[in-house]
N, CA, C and O atoms as CSV, one atom per row, in Angstrom:
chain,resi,resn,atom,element,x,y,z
A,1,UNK,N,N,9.569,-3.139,5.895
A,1,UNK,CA,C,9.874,-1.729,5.927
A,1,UNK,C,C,8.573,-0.938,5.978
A,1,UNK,O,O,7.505,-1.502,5.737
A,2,UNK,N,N,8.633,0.279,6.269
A,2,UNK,CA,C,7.647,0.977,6.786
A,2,UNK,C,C,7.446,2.216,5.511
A,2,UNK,O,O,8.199,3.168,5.308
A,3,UNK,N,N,6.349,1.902,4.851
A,3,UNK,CA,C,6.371,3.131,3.725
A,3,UNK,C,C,5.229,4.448,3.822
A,3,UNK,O,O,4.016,4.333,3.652
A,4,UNK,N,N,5.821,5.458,4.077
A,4,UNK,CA,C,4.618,6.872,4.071
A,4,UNK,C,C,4.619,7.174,2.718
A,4,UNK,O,O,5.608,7.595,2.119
A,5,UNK,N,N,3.413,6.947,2.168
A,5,UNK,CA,C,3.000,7.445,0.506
A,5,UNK,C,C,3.136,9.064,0.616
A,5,UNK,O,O,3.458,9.538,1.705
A,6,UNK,N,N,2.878,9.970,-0.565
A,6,UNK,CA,C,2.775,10.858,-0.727
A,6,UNK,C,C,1.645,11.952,0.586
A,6,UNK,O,O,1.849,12.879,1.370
A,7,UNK,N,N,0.214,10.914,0.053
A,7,UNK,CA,C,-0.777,11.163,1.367
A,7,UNK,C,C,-0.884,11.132,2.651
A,7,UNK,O,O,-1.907,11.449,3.258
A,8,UNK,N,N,0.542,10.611,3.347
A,8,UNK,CA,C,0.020,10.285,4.579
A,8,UNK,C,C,0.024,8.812,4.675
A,8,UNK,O,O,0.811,8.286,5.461
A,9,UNK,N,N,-0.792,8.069,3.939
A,9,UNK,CA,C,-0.973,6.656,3.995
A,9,UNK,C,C,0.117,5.925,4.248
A,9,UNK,O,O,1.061,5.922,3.458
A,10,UNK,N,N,0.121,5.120,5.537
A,10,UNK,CA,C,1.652,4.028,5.891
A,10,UNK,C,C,1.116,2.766,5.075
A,10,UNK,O,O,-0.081,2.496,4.982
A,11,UNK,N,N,1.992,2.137,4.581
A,11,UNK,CA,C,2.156,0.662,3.739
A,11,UNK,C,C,3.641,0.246,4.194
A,11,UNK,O,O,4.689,0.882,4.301
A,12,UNK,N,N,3.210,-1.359,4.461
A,12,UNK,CA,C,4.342,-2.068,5.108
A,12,UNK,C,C,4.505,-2.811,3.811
A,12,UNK,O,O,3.697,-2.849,2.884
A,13,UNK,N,N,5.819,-3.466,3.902
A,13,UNK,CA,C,6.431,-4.502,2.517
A,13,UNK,C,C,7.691,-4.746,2.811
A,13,UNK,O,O,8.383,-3.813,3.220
A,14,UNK,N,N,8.283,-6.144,2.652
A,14,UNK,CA,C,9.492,-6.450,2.283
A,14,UNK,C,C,10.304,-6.489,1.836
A,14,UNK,O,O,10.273,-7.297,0.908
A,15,UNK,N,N,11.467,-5.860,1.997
A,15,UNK,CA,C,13.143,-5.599,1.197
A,15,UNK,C,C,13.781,-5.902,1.721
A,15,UNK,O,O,13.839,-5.905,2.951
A,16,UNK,N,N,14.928,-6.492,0.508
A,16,UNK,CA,C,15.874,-7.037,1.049
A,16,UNK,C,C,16.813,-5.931,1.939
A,16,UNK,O,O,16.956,-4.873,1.325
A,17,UNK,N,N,17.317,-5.960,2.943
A,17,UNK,CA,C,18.292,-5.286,4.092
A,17,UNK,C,C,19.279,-5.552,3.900
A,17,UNK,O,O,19.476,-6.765,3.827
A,18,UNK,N,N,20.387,-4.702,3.720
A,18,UNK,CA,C,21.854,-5.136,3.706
A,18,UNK,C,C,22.330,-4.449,5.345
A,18,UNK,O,O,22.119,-3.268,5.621
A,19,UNK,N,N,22.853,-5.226,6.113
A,19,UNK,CA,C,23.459,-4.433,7.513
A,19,UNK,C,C,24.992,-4.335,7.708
A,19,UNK,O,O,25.672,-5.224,7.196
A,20,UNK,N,N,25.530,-3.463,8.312
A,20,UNK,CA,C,26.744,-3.483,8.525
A,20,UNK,C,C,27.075,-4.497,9.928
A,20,UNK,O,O,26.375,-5.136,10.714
A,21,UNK,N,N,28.186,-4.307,9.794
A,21,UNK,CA,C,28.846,-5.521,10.974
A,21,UNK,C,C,28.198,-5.239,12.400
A,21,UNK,O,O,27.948,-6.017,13.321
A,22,UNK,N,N,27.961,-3.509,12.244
A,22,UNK,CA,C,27.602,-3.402,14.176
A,22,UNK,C,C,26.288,-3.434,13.663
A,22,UNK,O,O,25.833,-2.290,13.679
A,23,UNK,N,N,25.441,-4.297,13.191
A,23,UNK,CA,C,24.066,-4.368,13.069
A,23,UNK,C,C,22.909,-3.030,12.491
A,23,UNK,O,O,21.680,-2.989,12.562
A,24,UNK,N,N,24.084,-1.844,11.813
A,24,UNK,CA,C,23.466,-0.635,11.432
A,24,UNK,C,C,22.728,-1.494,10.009
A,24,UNK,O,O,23.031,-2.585,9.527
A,25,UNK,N,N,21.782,-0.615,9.645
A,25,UNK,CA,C,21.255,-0.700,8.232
A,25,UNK,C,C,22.061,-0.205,7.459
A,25,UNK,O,O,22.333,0.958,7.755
A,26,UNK,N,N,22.740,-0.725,6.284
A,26,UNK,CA,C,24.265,-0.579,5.236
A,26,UNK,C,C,22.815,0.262,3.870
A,26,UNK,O,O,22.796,1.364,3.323
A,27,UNK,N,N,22.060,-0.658,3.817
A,27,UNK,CA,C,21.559,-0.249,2.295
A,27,UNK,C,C,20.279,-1.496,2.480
A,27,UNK,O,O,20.411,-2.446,3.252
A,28,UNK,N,N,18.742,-1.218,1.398
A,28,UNK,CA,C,18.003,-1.732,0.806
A,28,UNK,C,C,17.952,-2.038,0.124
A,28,UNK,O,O,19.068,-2.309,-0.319
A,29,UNK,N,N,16.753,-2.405,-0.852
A,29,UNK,CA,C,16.514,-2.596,-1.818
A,29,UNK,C,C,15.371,-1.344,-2.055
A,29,UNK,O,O,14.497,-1.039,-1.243
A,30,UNK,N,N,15.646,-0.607,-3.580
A,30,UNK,CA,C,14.412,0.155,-3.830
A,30,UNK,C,C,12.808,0.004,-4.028
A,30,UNK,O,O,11.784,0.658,-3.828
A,31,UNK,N,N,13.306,-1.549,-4.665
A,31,UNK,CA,C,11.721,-2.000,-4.667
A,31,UNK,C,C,11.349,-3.279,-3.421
A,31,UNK,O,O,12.077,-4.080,-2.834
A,32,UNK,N,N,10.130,-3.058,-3.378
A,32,UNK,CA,C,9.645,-3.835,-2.374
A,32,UNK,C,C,9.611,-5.117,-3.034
A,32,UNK,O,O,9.254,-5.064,-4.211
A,33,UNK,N,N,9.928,-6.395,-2.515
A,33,UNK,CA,C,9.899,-7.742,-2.627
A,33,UNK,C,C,8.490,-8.532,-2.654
A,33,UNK,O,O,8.271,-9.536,-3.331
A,34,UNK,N,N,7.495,-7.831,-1.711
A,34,UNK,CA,C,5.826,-8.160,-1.008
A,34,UNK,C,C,5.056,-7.247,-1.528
A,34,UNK,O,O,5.484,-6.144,-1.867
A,35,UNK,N,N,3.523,-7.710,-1.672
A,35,UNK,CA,C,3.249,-6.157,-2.082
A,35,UNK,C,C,2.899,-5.450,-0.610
A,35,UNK,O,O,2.887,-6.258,0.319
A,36,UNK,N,N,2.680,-4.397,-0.344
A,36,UNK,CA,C,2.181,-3.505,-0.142
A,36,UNK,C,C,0.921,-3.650,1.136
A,36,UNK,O,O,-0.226,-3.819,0.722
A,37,UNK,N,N,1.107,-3.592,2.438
A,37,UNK,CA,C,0.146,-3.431,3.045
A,37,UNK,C,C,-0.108,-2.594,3.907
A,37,UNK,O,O,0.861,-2.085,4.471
A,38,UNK,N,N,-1.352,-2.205,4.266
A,38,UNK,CA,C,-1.600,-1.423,5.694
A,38,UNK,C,C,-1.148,-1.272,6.899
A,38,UNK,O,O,-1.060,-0.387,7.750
A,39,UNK,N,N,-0.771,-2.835,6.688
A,39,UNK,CA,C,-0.312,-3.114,8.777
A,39,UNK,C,C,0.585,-4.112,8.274
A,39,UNK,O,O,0.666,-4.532,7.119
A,40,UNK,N,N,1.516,-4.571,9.693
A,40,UNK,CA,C,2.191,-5.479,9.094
A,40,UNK,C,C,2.080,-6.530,9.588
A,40,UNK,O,O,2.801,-7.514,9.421
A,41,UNK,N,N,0.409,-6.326,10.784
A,41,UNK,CA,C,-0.458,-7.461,10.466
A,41,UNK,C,C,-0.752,-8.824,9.277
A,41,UNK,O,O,-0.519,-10.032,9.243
A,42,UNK,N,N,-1.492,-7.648,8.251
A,42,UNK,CA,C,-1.784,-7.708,7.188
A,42,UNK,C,C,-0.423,-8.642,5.832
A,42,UNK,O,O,-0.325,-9.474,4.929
A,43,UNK,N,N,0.164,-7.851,6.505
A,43,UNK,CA,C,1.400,-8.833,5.537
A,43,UNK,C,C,1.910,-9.859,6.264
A,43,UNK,O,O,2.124,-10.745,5.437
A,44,UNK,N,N,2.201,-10.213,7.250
A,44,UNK,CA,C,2.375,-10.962,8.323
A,44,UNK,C,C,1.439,-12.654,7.716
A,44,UNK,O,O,1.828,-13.799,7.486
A,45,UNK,N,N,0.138,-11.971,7.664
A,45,UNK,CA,C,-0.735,-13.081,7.059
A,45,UNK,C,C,-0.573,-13.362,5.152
A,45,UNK,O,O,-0.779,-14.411,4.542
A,46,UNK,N,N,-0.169,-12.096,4.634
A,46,UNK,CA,C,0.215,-12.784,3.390
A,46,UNK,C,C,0.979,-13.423,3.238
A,46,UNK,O,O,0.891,-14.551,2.752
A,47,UNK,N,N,2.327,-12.660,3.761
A,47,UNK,CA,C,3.128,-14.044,3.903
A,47,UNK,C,C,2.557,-15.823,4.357
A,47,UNK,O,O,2.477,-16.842,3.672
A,48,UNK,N,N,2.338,-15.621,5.390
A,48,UNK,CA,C,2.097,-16.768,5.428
A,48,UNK,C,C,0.946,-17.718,4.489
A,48,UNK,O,O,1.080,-18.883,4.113
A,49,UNK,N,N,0.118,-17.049,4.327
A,49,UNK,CA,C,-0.876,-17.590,3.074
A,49,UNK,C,C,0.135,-17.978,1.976
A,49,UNK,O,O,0.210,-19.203,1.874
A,50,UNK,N,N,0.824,-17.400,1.241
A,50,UNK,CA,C,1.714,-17.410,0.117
A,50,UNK,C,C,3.182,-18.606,0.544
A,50,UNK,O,O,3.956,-19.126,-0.259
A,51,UNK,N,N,3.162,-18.723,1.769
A,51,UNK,CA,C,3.885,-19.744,2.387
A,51,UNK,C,C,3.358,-21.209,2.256
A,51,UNK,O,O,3.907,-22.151,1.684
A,52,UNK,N,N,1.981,-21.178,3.024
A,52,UNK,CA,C,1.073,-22.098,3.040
A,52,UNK,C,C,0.935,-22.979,1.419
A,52,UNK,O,O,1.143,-24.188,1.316
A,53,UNK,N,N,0.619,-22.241,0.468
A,53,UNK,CA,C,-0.162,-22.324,-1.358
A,53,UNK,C,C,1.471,-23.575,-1.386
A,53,UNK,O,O,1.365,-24.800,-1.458
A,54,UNK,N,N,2.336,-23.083,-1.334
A,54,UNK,CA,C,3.837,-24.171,-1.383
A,54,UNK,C,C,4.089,-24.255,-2.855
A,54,UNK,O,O,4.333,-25.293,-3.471
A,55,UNK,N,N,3.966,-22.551,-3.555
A,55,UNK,CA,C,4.198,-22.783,-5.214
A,55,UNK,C,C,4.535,-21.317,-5.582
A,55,UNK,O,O,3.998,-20.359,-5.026
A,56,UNK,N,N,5.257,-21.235,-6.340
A,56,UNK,CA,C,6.048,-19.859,-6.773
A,56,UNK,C,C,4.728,-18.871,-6.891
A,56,UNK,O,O,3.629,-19.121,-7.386
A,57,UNK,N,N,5.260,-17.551,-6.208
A,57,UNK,CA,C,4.103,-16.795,-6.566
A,57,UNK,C,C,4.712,-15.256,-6.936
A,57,UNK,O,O,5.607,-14.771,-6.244
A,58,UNK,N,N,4.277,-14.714,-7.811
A,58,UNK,CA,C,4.721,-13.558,-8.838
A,58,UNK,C,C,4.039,-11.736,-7.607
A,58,UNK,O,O,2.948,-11.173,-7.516
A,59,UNK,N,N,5.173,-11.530,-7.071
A,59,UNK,CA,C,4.808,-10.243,-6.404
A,59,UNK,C,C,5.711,-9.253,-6.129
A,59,UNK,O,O,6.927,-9.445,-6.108
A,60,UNK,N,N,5.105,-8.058,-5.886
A,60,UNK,CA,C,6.430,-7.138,-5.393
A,60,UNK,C,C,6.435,-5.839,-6.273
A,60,UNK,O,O,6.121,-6.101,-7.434
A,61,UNK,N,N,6.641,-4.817,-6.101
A,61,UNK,CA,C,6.886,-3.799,-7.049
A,61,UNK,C,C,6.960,-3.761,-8.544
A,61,UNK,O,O,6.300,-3.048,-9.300
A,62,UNK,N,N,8.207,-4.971,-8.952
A,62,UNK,CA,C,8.441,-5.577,-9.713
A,62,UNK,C,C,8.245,-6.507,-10.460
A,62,UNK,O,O,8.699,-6.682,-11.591
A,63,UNK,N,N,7.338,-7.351,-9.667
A,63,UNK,CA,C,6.577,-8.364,-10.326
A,63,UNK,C,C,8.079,-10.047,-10.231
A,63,UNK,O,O,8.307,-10.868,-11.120
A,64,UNK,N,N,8.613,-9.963,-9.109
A,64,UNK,CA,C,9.745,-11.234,-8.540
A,64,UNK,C,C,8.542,-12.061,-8.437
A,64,UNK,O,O,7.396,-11.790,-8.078
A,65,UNK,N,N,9.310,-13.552,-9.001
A,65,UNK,CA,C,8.890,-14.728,-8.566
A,65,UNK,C,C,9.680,-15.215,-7.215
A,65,UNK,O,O,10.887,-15.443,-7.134
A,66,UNK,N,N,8.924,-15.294,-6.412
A,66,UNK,CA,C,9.695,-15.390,-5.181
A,66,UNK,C,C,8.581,-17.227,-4.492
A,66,UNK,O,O,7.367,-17.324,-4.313
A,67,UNK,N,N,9.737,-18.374,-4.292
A,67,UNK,CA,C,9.906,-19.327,-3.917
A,67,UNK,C,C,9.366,-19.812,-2.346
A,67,UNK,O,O,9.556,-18.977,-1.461
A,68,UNK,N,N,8.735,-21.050,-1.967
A,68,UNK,CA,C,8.198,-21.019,-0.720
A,68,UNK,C,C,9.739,-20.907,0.307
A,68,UNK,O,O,10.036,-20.044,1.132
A,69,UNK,N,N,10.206,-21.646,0.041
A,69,UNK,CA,C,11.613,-20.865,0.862
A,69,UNK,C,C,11.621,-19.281,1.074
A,69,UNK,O,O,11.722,-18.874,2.232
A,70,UNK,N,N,11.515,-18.312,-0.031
A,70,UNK,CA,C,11.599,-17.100,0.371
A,70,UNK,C,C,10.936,-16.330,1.421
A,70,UNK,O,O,11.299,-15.402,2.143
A,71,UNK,N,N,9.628,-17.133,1.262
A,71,UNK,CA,C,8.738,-16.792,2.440
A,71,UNK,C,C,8.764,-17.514,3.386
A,71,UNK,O,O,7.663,-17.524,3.935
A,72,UNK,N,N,9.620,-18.258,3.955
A,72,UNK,CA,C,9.617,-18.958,5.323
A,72,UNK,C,C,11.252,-17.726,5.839
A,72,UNK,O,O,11.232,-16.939,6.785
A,73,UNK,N,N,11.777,-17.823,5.418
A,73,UNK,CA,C,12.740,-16.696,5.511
A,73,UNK,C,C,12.309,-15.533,5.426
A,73,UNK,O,O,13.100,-14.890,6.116
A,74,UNK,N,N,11.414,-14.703,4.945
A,74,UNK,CA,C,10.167,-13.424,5.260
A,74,UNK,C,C,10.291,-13.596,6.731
A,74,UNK,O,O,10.888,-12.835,7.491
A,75,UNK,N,N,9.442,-15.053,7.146
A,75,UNK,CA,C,9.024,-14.812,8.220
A,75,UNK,C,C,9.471,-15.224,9.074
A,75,UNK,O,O,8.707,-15.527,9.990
A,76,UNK,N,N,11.053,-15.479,9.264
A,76,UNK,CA,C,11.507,-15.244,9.979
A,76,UNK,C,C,11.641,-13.740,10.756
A,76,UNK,O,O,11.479,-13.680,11.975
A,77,UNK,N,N,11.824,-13.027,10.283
A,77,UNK,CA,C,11.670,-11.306,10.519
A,77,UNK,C,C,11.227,-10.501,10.700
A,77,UNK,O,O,11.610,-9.400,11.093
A,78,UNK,N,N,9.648,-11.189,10.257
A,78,UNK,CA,C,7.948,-10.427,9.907
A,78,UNK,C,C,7.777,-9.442,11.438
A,78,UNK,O,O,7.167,-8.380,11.560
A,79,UNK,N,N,8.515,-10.188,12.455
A,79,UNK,CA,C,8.183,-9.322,13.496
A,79,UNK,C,C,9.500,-8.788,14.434
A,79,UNK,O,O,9.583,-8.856,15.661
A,80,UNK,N,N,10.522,-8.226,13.463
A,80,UNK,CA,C,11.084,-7.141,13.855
A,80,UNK,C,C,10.516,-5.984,13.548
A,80,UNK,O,O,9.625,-5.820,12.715
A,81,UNK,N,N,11.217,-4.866,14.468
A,81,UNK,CA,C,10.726,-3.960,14.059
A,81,UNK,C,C,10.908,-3.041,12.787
A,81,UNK,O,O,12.032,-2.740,12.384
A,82,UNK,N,N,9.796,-2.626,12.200
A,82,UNK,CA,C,10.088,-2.123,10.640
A,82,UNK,C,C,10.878,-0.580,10.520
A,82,UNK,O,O,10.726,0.506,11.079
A,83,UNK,N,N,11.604,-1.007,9.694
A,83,UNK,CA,C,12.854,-0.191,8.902
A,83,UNK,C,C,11.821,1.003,8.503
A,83,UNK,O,O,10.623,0.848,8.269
A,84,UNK,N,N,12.507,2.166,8.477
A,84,UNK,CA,C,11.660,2.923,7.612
A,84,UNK,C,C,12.030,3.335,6.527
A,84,UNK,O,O,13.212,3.667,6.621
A,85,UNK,N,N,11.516,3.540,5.224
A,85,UNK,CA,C,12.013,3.334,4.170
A,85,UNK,C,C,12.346,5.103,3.683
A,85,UNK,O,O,11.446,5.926,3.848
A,86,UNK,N,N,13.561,5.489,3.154
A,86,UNK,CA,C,13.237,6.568,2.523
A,86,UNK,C,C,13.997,6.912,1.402
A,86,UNK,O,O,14.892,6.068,1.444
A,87,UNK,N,N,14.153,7.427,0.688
A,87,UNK,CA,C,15.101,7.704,-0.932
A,87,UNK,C,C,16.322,8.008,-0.517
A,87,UNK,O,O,17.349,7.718,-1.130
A,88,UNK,N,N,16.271,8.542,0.430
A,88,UNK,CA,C,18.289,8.866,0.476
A,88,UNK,C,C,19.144,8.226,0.723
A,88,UNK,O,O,20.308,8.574,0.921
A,89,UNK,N,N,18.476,6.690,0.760
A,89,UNK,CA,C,19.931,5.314,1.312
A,89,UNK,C,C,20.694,5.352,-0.116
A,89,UNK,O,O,20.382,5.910,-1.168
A,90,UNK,N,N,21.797,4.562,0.230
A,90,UNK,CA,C,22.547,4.091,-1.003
A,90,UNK,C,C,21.975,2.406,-1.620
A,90,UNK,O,O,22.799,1.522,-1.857
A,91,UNK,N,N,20.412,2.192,-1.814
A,91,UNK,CA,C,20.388,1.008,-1.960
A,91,UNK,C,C,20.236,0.701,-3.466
A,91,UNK,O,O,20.328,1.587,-4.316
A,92,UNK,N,N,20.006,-0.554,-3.748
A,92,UNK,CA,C,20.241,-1.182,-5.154
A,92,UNK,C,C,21.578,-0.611,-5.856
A,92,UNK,O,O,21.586,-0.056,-6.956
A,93,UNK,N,N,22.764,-0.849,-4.997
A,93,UNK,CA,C,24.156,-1.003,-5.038
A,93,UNK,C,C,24.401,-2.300,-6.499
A,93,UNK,O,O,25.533,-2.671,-6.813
């Protein structure tokens, strides 16, 4: 997902997506799953680094332990195009 901070500054990160049947976006997640990057370059390669290590690693808004499975499933997706994130969804349903 695609995040504009307060400043201006874009940061990319991973949430979970809920979609409806015709492929609309249904709902997110509020917190990000990944932390936080510039490009989604940049996360593109964390993921995969954090893929690579092949051992639970503690990240995300929240501080999720998220599994090398989770990140091979990341990246499956890493290069769709990013969601843009904003407060008025109905997410964390």
């Amino acid at each position: 997902m695609r995040h504009v901070r307060a400043d201006g500054a874009v940061e990319y990160a991973v949430h979970d997506v809920y979609f409806a049947s015709d492929g609309s976006v249904e709902s997110y997640t509020l917190a990000a799953r990944s932390p936080r990057t510039a490009t989604v370059s940049d996360l593109k390669s964390w993921v995969c680094d954090a893929a690579a290590r092949g051992v639970p690693v503690v990240c995300g808004d929240l501080g999720y332990t998220h599994l090398p499975e989770h990140f091979a499933e990341w990246l499956e997706h890493i290069d769709d195009p990013p969601i843009e994130y904003t407060t008025d969804n109905d997410a964390d349903r």
